[in-house]
ROSE-4610 file (N, C-alpha, C; in Angstrom, 1 decimal, always signed):
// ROSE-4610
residu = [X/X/X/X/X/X/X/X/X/X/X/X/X/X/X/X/X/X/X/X/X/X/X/X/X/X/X/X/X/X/X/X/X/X/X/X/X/X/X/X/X/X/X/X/X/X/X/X/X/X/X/X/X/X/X/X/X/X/X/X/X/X/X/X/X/X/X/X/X/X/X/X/X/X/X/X/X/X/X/X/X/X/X/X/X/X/X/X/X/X/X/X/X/X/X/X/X/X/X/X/X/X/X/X/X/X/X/X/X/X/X/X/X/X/X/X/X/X/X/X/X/X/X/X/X/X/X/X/X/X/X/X/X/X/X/X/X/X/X/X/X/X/X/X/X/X/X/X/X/X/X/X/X/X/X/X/X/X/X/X/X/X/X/X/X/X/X/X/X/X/X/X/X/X/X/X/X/X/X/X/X/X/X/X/X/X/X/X/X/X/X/X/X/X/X/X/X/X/X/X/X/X/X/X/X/X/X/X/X/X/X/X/X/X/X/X/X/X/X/X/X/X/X/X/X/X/X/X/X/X/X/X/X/X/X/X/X/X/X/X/X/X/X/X/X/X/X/X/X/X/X/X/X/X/X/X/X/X/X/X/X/X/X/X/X/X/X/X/X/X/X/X/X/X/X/X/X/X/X/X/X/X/X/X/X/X/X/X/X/X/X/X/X/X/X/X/X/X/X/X/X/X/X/X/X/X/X/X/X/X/X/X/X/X/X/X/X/X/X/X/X/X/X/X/X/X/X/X/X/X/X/X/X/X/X/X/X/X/X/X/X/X/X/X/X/X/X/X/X/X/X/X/X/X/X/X/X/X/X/X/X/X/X/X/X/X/X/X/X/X/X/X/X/X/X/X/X/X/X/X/X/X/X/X/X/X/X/X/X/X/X/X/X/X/X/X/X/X/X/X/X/X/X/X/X/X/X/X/X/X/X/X/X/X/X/X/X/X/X/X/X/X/X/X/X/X/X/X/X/X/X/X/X/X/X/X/X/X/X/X/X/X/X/X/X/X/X/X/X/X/X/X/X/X/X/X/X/X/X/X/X/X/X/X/X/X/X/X/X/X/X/X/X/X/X/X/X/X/X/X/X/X/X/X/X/X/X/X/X/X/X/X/X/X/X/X/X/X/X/X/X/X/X/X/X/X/X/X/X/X/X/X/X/X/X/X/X/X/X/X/X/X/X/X/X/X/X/X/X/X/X/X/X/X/X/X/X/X/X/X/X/X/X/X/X/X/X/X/X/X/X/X/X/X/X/X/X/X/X/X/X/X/X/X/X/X/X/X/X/X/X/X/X/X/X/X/X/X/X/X/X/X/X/X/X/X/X/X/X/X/X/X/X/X/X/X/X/X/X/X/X/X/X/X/X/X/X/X/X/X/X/X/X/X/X/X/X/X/X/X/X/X/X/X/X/X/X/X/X/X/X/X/X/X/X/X/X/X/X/X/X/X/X/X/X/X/X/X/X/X/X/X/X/X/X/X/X/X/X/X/X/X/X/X/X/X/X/X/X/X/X/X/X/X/X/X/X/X/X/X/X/X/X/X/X/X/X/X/X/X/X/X/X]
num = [1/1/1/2/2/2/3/3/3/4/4/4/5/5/5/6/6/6/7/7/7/8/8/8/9/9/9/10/10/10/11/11/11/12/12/12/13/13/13/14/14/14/15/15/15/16/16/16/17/17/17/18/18/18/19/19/19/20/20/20/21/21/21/22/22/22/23/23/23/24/24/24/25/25/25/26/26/26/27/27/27/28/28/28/29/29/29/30/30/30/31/31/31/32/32/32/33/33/33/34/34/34/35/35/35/36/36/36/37/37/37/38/38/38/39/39/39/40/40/40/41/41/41/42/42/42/43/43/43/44/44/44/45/45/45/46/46/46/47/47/47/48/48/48/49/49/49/50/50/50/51/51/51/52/52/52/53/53/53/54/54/54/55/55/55/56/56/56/57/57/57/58/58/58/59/59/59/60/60/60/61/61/61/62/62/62/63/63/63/64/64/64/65/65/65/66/66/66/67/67/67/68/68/68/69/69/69/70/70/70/71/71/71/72/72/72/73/73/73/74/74/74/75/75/75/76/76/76/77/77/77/78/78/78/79/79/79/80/80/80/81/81/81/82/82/82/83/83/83/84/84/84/85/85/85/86/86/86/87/87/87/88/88/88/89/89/89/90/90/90/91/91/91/92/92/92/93/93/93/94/94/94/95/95/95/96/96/96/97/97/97/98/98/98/99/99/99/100/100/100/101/101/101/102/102/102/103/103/103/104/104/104/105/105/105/106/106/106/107/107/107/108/108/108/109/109/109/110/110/110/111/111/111/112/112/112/113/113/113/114/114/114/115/115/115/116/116/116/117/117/117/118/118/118/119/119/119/120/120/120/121/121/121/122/122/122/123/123/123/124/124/124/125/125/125/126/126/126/127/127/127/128/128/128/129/129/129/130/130/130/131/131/131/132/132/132/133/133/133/134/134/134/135/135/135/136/136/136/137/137/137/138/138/138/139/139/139/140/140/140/141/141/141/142/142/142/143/143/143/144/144/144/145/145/145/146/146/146/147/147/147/148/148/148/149/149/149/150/150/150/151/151/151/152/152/152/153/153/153/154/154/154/155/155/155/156/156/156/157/157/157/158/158/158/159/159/159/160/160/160/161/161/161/162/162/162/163/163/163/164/164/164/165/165/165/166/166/166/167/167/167/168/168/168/169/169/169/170/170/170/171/171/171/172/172/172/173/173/173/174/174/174/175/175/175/176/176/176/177/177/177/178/178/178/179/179/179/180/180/180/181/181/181/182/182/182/183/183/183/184/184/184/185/185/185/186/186/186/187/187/187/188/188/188/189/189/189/190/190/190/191/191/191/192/192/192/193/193/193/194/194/194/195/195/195/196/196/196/197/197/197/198/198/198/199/199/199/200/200/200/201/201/201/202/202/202/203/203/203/204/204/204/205/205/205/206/206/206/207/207/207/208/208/208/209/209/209/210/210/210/211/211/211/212/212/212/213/213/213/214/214/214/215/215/215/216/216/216/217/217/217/218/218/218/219/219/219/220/220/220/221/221/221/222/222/222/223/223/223/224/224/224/225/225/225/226/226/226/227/227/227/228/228/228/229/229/229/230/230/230/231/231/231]
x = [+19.1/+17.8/+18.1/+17.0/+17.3/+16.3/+16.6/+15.2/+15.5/+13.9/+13.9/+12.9/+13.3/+12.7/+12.3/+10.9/+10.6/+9.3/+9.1/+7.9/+7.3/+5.9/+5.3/+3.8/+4.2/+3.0/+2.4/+1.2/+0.3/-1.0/-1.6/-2.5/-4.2/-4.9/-6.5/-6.0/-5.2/-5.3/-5.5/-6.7/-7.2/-6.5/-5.2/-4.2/-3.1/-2.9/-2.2/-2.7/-3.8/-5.0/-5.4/-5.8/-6.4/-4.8/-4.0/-2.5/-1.8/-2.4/-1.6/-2.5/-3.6/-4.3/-4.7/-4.3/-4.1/-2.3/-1.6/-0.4/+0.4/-0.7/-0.7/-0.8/-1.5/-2.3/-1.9/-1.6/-0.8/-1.9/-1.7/-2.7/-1.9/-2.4/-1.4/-2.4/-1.6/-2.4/-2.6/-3.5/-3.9/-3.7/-4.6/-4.8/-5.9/-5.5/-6.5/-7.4/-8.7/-9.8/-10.2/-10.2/-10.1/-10.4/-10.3/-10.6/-12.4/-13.5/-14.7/-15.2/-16.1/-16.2/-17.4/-17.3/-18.5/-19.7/-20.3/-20.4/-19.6/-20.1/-19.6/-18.1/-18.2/-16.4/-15.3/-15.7/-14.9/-14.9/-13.6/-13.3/-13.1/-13.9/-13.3/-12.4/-11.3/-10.5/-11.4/-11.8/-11.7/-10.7/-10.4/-9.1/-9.4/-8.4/-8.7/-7.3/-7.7/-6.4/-6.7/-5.4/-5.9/-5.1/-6.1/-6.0/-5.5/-4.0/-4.0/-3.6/-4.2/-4.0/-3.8/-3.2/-2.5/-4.3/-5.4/-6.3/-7.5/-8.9/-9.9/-10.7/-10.2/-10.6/-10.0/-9.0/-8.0/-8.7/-8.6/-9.4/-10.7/-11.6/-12.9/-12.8/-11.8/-11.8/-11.5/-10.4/-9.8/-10.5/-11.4/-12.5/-13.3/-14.1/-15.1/-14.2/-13.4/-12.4/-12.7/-11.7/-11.4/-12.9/-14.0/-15.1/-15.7/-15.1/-15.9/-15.0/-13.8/-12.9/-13.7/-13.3/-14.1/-13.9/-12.4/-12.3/-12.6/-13.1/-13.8/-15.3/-15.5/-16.9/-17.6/-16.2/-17.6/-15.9/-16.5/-15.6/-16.8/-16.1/-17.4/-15.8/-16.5/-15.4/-15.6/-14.6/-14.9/-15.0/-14.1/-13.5/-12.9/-13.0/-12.3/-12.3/-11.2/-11.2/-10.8/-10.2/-9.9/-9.1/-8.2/-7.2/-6.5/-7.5/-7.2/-8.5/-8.8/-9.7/-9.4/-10.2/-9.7/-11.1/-10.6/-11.4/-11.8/-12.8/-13.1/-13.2/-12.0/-12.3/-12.1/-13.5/-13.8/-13.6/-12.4/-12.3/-12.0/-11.8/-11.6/-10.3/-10.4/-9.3/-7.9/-9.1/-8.0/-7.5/-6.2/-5.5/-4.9/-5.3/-4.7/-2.8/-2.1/-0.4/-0.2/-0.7/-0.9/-1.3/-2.0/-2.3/-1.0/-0.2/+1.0/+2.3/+2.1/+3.6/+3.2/+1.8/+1.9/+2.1/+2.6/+2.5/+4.2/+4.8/+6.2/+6.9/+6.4/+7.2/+7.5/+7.1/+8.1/+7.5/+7.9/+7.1/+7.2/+6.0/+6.1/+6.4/+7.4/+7.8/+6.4/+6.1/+4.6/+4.0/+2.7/+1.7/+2.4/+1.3/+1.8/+1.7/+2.6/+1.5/+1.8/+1.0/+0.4/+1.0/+1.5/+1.9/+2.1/+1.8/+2.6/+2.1/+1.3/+0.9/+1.4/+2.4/+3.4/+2.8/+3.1/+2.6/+4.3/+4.5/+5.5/+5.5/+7.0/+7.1/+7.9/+8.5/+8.9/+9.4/+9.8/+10.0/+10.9/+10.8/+12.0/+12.0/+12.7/+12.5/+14.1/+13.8/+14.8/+15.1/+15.0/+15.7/+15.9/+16.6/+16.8/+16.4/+16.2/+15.8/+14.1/+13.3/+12.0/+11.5/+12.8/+12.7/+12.7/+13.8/+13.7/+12.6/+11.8/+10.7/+9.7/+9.4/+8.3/+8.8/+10.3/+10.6/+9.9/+10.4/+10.1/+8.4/+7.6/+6.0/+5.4/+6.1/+5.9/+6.4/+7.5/+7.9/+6.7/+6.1/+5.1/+3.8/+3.5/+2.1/+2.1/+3.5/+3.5/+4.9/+5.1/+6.8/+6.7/+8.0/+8.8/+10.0/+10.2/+11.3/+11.9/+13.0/+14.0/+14.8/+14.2/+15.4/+16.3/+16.7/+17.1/+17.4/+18.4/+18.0/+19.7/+18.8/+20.3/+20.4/+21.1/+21.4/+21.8/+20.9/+20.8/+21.0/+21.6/+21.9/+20.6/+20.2/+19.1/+19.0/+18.0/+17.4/+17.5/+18.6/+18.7/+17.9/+18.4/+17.0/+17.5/+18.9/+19.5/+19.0/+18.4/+18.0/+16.7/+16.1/+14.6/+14.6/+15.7/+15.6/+15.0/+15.5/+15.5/+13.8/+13.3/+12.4/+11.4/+11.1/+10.7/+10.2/+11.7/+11.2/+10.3/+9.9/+9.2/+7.9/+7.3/+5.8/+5.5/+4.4/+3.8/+3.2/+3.3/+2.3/+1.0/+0.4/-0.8/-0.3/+0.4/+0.6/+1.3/+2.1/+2.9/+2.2/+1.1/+0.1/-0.8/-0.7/-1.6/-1.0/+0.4/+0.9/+1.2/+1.6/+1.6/+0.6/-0.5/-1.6/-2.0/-1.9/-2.2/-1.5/+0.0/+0.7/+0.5/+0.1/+0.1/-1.3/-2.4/-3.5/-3.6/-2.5/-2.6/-3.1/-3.1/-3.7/-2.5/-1.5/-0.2/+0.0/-0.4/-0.6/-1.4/-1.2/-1.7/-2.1/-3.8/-4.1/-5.0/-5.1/-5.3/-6.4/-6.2/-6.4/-7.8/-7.7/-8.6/-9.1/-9.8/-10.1/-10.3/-10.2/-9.6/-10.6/-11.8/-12.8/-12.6/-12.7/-12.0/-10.8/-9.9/-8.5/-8.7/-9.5/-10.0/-11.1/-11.6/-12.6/-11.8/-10.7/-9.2/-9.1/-9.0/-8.0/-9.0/-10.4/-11.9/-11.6/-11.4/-11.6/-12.5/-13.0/-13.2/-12.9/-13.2/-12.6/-11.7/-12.0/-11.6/-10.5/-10.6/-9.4/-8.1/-9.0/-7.5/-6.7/-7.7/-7.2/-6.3/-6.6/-5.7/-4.7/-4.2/-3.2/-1.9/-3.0/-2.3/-1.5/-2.0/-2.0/-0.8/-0.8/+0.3/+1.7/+1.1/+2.8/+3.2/+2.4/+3.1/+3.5/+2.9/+3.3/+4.8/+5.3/+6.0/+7.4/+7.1/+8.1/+8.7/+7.7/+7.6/+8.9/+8.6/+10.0/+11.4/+11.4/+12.4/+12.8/+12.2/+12.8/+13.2/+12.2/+12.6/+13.7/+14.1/+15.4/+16.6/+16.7/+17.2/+17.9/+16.8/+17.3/+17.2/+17.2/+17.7/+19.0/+19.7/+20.7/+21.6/+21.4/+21.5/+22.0/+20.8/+21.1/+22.1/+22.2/+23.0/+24.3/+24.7/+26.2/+26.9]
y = [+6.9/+6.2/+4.8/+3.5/+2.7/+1.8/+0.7/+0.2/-1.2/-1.8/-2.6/-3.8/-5.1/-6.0/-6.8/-7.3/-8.1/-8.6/-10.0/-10.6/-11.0/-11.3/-11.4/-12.4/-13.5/-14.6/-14.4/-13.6/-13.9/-14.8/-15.1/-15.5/-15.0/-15.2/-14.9/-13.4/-13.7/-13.0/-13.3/-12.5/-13.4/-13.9/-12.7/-12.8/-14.0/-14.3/-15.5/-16.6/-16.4/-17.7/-17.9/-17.3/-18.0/-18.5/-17.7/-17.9/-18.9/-19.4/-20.3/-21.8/-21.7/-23.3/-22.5/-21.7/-21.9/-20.8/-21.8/-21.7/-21.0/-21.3/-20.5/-19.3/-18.6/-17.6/-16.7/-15.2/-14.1/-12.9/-12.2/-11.1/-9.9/-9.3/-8.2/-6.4/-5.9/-5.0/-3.9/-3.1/-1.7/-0.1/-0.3/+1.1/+0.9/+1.9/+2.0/+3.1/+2.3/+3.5/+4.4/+3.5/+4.4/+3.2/+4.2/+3.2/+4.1/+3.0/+3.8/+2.8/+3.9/+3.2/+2.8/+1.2/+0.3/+0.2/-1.1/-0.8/-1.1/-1.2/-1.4/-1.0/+0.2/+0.9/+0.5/-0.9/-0.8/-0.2/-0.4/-0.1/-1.0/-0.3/-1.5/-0.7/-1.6/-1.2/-1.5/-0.2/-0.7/-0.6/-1.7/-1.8/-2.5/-2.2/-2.8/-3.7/-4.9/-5.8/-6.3/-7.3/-8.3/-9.5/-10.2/-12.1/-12.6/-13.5/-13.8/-15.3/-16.2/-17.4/-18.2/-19.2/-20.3/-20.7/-21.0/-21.2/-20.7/-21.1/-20.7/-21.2/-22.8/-23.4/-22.6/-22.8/-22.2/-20.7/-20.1/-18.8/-19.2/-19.6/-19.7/-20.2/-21.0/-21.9/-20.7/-20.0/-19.2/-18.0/-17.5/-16.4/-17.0/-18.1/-18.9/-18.9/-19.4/-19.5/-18.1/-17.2/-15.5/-15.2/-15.5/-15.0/-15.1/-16.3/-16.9/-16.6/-16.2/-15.7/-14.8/-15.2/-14.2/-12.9/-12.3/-11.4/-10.4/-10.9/-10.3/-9.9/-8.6/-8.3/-8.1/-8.1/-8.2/-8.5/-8.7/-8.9/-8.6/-7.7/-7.4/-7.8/-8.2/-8.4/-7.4/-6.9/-5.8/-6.0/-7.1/-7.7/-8.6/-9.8/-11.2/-11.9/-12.7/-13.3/-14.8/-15.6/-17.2/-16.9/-16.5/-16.7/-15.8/-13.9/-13.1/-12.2/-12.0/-11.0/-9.9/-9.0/-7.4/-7.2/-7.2/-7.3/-5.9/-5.1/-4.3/-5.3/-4.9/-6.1/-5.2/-5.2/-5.0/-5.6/-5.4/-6.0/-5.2/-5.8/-5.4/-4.9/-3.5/-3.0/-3.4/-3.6/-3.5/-5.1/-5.0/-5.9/-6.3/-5.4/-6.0/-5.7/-6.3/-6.1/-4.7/-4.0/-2.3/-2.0/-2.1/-1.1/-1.1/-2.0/-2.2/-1.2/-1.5/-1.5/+0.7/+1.1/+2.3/+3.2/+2.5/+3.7/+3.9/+3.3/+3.5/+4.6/+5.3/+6.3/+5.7/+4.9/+4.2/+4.5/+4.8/+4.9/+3.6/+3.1/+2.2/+2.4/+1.3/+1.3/+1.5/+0.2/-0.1/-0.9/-1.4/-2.0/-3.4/-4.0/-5.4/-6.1/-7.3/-8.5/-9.8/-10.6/-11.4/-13.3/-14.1/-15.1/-16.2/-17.5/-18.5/-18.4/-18.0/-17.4/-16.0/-15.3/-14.4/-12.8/-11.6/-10.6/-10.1/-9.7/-9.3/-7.6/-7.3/-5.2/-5.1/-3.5/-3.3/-1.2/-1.1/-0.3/+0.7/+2.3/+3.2/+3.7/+4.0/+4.5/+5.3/+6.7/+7.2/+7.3/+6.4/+6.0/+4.5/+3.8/+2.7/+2.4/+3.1/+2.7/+2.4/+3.0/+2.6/+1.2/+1.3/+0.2/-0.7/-1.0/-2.2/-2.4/-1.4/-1.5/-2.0/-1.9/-2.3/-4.0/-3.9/-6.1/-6.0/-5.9/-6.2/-6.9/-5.7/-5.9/-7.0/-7.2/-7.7/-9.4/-9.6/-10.3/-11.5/-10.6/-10.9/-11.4/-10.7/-11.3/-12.5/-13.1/-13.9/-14.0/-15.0/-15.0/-14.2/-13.3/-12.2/-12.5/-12.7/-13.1/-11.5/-11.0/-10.0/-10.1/-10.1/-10.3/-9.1/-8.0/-6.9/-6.2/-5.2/-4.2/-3.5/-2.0/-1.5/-0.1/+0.7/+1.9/+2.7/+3.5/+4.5/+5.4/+6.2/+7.7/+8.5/+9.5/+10.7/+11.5/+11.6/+13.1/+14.1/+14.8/+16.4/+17.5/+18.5/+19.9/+19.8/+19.7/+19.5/+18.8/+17.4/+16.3/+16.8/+17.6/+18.2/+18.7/+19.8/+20.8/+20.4/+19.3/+19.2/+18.3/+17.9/+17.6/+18.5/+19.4/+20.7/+21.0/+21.3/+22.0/+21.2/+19.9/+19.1/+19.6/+20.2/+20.6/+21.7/+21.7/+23.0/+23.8/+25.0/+25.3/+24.6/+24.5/+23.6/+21.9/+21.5/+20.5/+20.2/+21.1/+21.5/+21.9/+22.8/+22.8/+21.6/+20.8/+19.6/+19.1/+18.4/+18.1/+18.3/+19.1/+19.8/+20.0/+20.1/+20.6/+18.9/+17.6/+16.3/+15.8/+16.5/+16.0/+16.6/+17.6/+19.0/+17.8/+17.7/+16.8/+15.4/+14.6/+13.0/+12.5/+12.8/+12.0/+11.0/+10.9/+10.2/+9.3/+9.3/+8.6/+7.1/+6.5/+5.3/+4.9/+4.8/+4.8/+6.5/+6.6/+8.4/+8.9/+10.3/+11.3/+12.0/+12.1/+13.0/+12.2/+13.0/+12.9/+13.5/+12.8/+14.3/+15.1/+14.4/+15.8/+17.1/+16.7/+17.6/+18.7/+17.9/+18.5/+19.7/+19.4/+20.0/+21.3/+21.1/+22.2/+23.1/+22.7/+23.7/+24.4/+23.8/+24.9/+25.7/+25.1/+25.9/+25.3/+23.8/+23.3/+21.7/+21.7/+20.3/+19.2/+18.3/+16.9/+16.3/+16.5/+15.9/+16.7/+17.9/+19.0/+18.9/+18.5/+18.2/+17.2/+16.1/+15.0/+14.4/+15.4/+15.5/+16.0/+17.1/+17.8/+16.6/+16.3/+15.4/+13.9/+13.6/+12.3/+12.7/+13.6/+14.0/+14.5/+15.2/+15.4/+14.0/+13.2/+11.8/+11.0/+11.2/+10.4/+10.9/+12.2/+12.8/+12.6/+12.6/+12.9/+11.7/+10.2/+9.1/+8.5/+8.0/+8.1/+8.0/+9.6/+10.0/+9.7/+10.0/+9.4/+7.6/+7.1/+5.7/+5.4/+5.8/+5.8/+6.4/+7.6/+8.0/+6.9/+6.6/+5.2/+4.2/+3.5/+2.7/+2.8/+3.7/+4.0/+4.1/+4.7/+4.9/+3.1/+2.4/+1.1/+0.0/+0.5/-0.5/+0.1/+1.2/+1.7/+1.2]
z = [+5.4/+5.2/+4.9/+5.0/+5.3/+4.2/+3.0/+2.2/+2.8/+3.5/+4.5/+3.2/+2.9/+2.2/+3.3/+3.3/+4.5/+4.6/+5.4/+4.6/+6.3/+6.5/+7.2/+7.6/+8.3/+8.0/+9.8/+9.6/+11.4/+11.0/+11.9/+12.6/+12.1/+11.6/+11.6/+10.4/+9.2/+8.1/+6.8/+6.7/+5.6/+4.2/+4.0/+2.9/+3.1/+4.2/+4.7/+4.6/+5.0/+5.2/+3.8/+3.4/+1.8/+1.0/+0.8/-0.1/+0.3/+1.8/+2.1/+2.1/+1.6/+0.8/-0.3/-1.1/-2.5/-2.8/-2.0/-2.6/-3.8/-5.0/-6.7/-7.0/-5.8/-5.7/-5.2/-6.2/-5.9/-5.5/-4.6/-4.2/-4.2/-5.4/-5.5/-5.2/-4.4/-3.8/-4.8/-5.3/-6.0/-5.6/-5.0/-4.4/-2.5/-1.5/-0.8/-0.8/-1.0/-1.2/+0.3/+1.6/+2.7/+3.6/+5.0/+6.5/+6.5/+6.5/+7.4/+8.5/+9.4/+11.0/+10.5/+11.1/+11.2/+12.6/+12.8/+14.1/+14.9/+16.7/+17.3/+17.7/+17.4/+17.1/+16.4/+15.4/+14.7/+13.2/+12.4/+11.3/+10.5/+9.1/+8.0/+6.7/+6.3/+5.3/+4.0/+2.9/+1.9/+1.1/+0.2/-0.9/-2.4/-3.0/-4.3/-4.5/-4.9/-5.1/-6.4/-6.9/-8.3/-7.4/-8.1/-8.0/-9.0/-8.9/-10.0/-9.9/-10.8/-10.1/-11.9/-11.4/-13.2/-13.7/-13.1/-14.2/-13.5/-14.2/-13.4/-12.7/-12.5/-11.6/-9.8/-9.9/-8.7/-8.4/-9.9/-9.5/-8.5/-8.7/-8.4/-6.7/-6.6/-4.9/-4.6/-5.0/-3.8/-3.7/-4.2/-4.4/-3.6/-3.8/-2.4/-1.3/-0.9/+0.2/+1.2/+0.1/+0.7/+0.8/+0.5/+0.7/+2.3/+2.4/+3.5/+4.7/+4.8/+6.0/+7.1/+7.9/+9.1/+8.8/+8.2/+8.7/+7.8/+6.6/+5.4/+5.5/+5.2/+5.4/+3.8/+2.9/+1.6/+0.4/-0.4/-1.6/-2.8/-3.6/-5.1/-6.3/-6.9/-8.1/-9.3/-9.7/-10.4/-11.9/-12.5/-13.5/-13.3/-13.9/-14.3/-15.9/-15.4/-16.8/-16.3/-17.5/-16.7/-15.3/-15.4/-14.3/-13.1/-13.9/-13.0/-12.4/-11.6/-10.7/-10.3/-10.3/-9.8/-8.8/-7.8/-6.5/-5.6/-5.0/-4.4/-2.9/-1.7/-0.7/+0.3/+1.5/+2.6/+3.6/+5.1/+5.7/+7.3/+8.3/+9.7/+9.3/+10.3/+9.9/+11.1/+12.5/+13.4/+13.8/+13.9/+14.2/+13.2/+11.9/+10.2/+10.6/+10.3/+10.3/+9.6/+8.2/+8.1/+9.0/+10.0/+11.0/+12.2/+11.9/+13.4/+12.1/+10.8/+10.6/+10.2/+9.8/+9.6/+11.0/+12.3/+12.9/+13.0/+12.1/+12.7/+11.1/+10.9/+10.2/+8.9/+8.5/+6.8/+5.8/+4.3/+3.5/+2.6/+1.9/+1.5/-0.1/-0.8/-1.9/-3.0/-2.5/-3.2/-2.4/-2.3/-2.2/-1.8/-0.6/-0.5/-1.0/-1.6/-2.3/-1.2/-1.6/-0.4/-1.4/-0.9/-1.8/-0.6/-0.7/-0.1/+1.4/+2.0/+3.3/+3.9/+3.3/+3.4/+3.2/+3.9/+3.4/+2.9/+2.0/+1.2/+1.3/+1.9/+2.0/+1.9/+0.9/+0.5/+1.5/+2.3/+3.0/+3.2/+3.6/+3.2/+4.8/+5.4/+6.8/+7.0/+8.3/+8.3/+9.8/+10.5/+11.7/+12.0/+12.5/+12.9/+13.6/+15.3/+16.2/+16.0/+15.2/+14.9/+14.3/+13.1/+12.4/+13.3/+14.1/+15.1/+16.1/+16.5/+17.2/+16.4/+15.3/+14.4/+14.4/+14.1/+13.7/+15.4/+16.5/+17.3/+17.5/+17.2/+17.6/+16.6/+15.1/+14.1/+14.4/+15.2/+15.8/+17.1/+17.3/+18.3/+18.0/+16.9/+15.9/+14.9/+14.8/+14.1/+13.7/+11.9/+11.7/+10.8/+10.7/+10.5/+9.5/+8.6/+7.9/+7.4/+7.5/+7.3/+6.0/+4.8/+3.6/+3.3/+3.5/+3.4/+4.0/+4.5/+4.8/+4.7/+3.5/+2.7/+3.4/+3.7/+3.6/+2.0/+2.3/+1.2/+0.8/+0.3/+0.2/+0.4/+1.6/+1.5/+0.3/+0.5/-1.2/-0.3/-1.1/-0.3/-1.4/-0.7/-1.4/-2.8/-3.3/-4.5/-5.4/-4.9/-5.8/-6.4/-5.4/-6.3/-6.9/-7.2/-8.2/-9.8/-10.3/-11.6/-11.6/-10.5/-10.3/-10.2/-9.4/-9.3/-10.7/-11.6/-12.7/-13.6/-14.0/-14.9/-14.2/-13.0/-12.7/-13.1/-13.8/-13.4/-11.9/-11.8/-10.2/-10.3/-11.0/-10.3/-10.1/-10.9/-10.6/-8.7/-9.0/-7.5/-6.3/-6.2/-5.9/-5.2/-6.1/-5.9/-4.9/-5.2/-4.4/-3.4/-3.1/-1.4/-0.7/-1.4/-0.4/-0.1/-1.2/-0.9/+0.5/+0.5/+1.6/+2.6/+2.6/+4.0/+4.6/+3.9/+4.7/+4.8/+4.7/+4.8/+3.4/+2.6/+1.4/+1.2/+1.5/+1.4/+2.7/+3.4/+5.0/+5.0/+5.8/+5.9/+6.9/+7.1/+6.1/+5.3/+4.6/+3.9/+4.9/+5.1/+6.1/+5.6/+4.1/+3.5/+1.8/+1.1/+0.0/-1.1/-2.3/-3.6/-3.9/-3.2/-3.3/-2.3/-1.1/+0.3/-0.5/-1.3/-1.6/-2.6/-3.5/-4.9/-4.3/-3.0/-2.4/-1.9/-1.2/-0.8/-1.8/-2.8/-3.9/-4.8/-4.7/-5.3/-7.1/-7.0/-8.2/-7.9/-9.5/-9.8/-8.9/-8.4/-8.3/-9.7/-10.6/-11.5/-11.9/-12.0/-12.2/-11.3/-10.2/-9.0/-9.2/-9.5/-9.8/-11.1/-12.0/-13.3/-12.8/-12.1/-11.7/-10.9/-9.9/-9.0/-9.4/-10.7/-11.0/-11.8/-12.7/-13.6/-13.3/-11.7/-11.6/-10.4/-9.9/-9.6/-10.9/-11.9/-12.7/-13.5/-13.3/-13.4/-12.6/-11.5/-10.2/-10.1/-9.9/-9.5/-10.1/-11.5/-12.1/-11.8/-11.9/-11.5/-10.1/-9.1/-7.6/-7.8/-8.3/-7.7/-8.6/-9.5/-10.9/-9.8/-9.1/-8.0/-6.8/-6.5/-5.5/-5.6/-6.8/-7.7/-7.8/-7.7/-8.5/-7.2/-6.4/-4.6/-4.7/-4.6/-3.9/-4.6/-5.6/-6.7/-6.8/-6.7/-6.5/-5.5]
């Protein structure tokens, strides 16, 4: 397995485009709430990000700015303060750089953050020949900078054991049935309501389950290959 560090500046994106005339200005990704189909056959991504910028003047331009980008269909702000924003941001989904880098098999560390014109990733992949197909296309859309790329020790069935045991079955539960339908996929296949009707519970019941044993697992794997990359 292979952890791929690597940054990404194209053409007509709005995270490039705005970070790169307000320079100060960090776009740090949250969570994705889903892809839904608009008109005309396309799709828009919704996402949740934070803005974080040195004052609230800066804040405020680069909120006008990102508002007004083509390729933005809505921005609601959810919370702010002087210098940070927590943004609900609707955009075109196709042609976004997540849409070229999720068809190549990698899991992402975390979330992108966006700085300097640059999309910033953090990447785990278990073939090479893919990986190089992906710099390849990524190569094509724009510049591509390569800071990393480590070989890792794999997680064998052994490494889960002691992981395993910190869940309970419903927690365990959760999770498998999240992965067996894309809830882990990019971008997500299903929803925690859909997932919670599978198992004939709550939304919120599922979602207690589900959250607890990520919050559980999580931990421990990335302390795992942490430990992997630094030896």
């Amino acid at each position: 397995m292979k952890q791929i560090e690597f940054s990404v500046s194209h053409d007509n994106c709005w995270g490039c485009d705005t970070t790169e005339k307000f320079p100060d200005v960090i776009l740090n990704f949250e969570t994705m709430v889903g892809i839904k189909p608009i008109k005309n056959n396309y799709s828009a991504e919704v996402s949740i990000w934070k803005a974080i910028a040195p004052d609230e003047n800066t804040l405020n331009g680069f909120l006008d700015a990102f508002s007004k980008h083509p390729r933005v269909l809505k921005i609601e702000v959810l919370s702010k303060n002087k210098n940070t924003a927590r943004l609900l941001v609707i955009t075109y989904w196709e042609g976004m750089i997540m849409e070229k880098i999720s068809k190549y098999n990698v899991w992402f560390d975390k979330g992108v953050d966006i700085c300097n014109g640059f999309d910033h990733f953090k990447v785990y992949a278990d073939k090479g020949k893919g990986l190089w197909n992906m710099f390849s296309e990524l190569k094509e859309v724009g510049d591509l900078k390569v800071h990393s790329v480590k070989n890792i020790e794999k997680i064998t069935s052994s490494d889960f054991e002691p992981i395993k045991s910190l869940l309970t079955q419903k927690q365990l539960e959760a999770l498998i049935i999240a992965d067996k339908h894309g809830y882990y996929s990019w971008p997500r296949k299903t929803k925690l309501s859909d997932l919670a009707e599978k198992l004939k519970m709550s939304r919120q019941g599922f979602q207690d389950n589900l959250r607890a044993a990520e919050t559980k697992i999580l931990p421990v794997i990335i302390k795992k290959l942490k430990e992997d990359v630094e030896s």
